[in-house]
N, C-alpha and C positions, 0 to 999 in steps of 0.2 A: 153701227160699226161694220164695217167692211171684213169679208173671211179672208183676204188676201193682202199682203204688205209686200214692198220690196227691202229688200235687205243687202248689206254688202259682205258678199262671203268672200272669203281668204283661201287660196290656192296654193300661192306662193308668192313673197317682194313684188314678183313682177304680172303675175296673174290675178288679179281681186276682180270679182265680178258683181257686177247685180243680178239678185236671179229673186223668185217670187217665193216667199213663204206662207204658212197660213197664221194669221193674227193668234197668239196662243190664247187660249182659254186659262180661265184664274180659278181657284179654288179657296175654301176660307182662309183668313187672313192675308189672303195676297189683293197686289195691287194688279190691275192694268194701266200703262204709261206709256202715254204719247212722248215720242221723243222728242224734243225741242232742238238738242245741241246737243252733239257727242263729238269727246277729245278723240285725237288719235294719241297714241299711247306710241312712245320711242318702243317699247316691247314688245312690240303689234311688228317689229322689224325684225325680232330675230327668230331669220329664218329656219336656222337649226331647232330650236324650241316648234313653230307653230307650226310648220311643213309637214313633220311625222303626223301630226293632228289636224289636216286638210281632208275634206271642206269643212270650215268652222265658219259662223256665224263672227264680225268682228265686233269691237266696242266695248268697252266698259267705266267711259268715264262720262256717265248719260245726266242731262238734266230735261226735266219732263213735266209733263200735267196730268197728271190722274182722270183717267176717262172710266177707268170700272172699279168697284170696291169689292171683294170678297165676303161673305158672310164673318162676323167676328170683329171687324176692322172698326176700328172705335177711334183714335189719332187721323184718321187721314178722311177726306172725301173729295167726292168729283171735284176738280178744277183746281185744285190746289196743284203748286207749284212746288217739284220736290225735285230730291238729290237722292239717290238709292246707290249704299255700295254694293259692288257687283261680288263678294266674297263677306261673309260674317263666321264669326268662329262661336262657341261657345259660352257661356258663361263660368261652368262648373269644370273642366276639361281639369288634366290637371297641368297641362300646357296654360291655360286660358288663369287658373291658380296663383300660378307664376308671374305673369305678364306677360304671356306669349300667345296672345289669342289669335292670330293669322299664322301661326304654325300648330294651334287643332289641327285634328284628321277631316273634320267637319271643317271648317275653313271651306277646301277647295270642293266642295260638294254644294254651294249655296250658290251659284252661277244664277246670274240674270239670263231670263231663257226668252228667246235663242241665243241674246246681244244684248250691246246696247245700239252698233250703228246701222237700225232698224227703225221702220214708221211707229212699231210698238214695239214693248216689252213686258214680259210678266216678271212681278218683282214676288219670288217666294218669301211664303209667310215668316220663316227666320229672319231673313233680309229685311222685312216690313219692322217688325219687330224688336232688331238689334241695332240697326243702321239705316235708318229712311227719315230723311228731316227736308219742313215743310221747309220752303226758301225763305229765309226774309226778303220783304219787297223792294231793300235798296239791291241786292245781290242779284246782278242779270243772268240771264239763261247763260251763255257764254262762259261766263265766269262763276258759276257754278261747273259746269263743265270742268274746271279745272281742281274740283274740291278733290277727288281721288288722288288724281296723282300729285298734287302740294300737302295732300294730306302723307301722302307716303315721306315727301321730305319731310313734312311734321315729326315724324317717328322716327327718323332717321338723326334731327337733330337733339331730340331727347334723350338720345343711347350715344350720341357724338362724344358727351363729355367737356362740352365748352363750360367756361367760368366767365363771369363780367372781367369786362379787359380783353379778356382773350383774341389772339389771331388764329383768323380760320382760312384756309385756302381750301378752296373748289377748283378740282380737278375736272374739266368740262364744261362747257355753257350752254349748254343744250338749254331743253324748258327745263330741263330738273335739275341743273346745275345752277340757272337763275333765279328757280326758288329758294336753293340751299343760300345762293349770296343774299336773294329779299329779304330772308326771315331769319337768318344767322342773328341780325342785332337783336332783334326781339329777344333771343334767348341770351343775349349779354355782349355779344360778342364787340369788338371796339375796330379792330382792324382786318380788313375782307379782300383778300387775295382772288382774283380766278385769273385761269390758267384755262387757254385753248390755244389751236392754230388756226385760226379766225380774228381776224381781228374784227370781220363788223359785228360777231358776235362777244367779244371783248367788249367794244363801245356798247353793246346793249347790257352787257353786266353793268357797264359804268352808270347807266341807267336806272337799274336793279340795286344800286348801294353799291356794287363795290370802291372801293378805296384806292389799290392798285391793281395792273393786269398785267400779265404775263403772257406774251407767245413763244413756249419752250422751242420753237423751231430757228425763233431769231436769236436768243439771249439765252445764259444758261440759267435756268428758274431757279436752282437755291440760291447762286453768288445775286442773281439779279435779289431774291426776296431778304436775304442778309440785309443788304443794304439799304433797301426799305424798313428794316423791321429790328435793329437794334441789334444786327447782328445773329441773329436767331432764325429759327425754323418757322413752322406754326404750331400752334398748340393743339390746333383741330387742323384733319387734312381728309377732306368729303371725295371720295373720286365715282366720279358718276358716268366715268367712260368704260363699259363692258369688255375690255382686253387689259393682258395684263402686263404689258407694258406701261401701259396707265396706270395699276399698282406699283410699279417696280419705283417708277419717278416719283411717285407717291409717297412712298413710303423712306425715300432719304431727304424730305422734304417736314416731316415728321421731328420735332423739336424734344427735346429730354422733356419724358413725363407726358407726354403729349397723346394722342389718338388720331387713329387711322380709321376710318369709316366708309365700308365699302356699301355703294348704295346700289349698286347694279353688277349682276354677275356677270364674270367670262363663261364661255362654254365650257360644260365638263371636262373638255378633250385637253383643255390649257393645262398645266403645272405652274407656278410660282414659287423658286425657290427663295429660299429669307433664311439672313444672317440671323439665330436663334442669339447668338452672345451677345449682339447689338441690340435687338429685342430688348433682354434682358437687363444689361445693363443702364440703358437710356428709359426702362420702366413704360414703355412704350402697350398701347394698352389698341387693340384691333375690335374692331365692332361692326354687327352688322343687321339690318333690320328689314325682313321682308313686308310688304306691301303693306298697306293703311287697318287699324283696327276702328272700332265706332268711338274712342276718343279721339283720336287722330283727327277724324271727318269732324269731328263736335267742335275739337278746339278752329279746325282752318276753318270753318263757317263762322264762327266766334269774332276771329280773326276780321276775316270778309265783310262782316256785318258791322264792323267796329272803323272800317276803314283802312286797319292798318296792315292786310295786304291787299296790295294794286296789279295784278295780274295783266294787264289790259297792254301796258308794252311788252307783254312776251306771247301773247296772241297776236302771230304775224299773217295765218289766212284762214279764210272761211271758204266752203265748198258745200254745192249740194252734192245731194248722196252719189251725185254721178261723178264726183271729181276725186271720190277717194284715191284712187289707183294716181292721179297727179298729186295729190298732197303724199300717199306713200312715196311716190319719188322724190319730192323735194327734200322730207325727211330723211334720204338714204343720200343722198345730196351731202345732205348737213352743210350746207352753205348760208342763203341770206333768209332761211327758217328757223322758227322756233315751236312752237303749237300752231295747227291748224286746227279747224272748227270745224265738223262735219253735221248740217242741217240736211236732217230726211227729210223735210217737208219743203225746202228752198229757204234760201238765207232770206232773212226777213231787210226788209230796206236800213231798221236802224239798228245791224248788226254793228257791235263795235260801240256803239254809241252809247252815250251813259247811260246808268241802271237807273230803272225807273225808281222814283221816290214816294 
């Protein structure tokens, strides 16, 4: 093993550098993991969040192979092929009690150390233990990579409040607004609205399942969704754009009896003001679900391994570790991207290509 790794640290949107770290040392039950493929994270972008906490190590949506085992470590060994969340919360908590296991106090203390968009990572013994699963061997590096953050849609449309039948609109088409439209039907859903000012990102929902699409910049989205949809709202409305004017459209787009589901936050410094009578009258119900817990990750590998999500059209590029700082800008773009692919070791030739069987 090498004492030395390059890693991509975070400065600021516009500054991400390579600079040398030293390969961490593991302790019992932890892992050491080579990094195969790490997502970039749409969160990885906001700058007000990670700027005050520069220089940070980036990554945490890693898929990898196990090069060291810990004392204690009994589930995993060399050369296995794994998925480690980068946050686990508790069992006993009384957050964790509830159903609230990513808002434990323990939660945000469980960090993959340094990263993940690094040549290694140490996966702490909690993390090994709560959330670390071996890949199935149809599920490629790549698409693994995307288990965290689809996993967070997981969770996001569990607390949504859809019913079979139901219409959902997605507010966004980003990559987490194209999972929210993949996997909406799974959970019953019948008719799949997105909504961006993108149309080629439009056509790649169209791609992803949705039904009809919307760009609020040319048409007005509720007269345009009425008319689509029997006169009505939606029943689920997912807004996955972090401002809150994105809210504001959101939420008069929200049908009697319906849910609002905010999947990504505004900055503190926002307000959103809201008609509480309307609320109340139309029984309108507001939900919101921070990052992926270890069923979230269980079920979208479940998912993955069963065939029935297809990730692989919303992975639009792949980079080695020296091309972060271009896939941050294409992200902040928000043009003809969706997930990029970050390879520390260099993108392998059949990147993209089918998962082995």
């Amino acid at each position: 093993m090498p004492f030395a790794m390059r890693a991509a640290v975070y400065y600021r949107n516009s500054d991400i550098r390579i600079e040398e770290r030293p390969v961490p040392e593991i302790g019992p039950g932890e892992l050491l993991v080579k990094t195969i493929a790490c997502g970039l994270c749409s969160g990885e972008a906001m700058e007000w969040y990670h700027a005050p906490r520069a220089p940070k190590v980036m990554g945490h949506e890693p898929a990898g192979i196990v090069v060291a085992v810990g004392p204690g470590v009994t589930r995993f060994r060399e050369g296995d092929r794994v998925f480690v969340n980068h946050h686990v919360g508790r069992l006993q908590s009384p957050e964790a009690l509830r159903g609230h296991f990513t808002r434990d106090p323990a939660y945000a203390r469980t960090n993959l150390d340094p990263g993940a968009m690094c040549e290694y990572f140490r996966a702490p013994a909690a993390n090994v233990e709560n959330d670390a699963h071996v890949l199935p061997a149809n599920v490629s590096d790549e698409e693994a990579a995307i288990v965290e953050p689809w996993a967070c849609v997981v969770g996001g449309l569990k607390v949504a409040g859809i019913q079979p039948g139901d219409t959902v609109a997605v507010v966004g088409a980003g990559f987490m607004g194209q999972g929210f439209v993949h996997m909406a039907p799974l959970m019953g859903a019948a008719t799949i609205f997105a909504l961006d000012f993108s149309d080629w990102r439009l056509e790649k929902a169209c791609e992803m399942g949705a039904t009809h699409v919307i760009n609020p910049r040319i048409e007005p989205a509720l007269e345009k969704m009425k008319d689509l949809n029997r006169g009505r709202g939606a029943d689920a409305v997912i807004v996955t754009v972090p401002n809150v004017r994105a809210l504001e459209m959101a939420y008069g787009l929200v049908a009697t009896g319906g849910t609002l589901h905010l999947n990504a936050p505004p900055p503190a410094t926002e307000r959103w003001s809201i008609d509480p009578e309307h609320l109340y009258f139309n029984e309108i119900t507001i939900t919101t679900k921070y990052s992926a817990d270890h069923r979230d990750t269980a079920q979208l590998l479940h998912w993955l391994a069963a065939g029935r999500v297809r990730p692989r059209p919303a992975i639009t590029h792949r980079f080695p570790l020296e091309g972060v700082q271009t896939a941050m800008d294409l992200l902040l773009k928000a043009d003809r991207s969706l997930k990029s692919i970050i390879y520390p070791h260099g993108v392998p030739a059949f990147a993209g290509s089918a998962p082995r069987e």
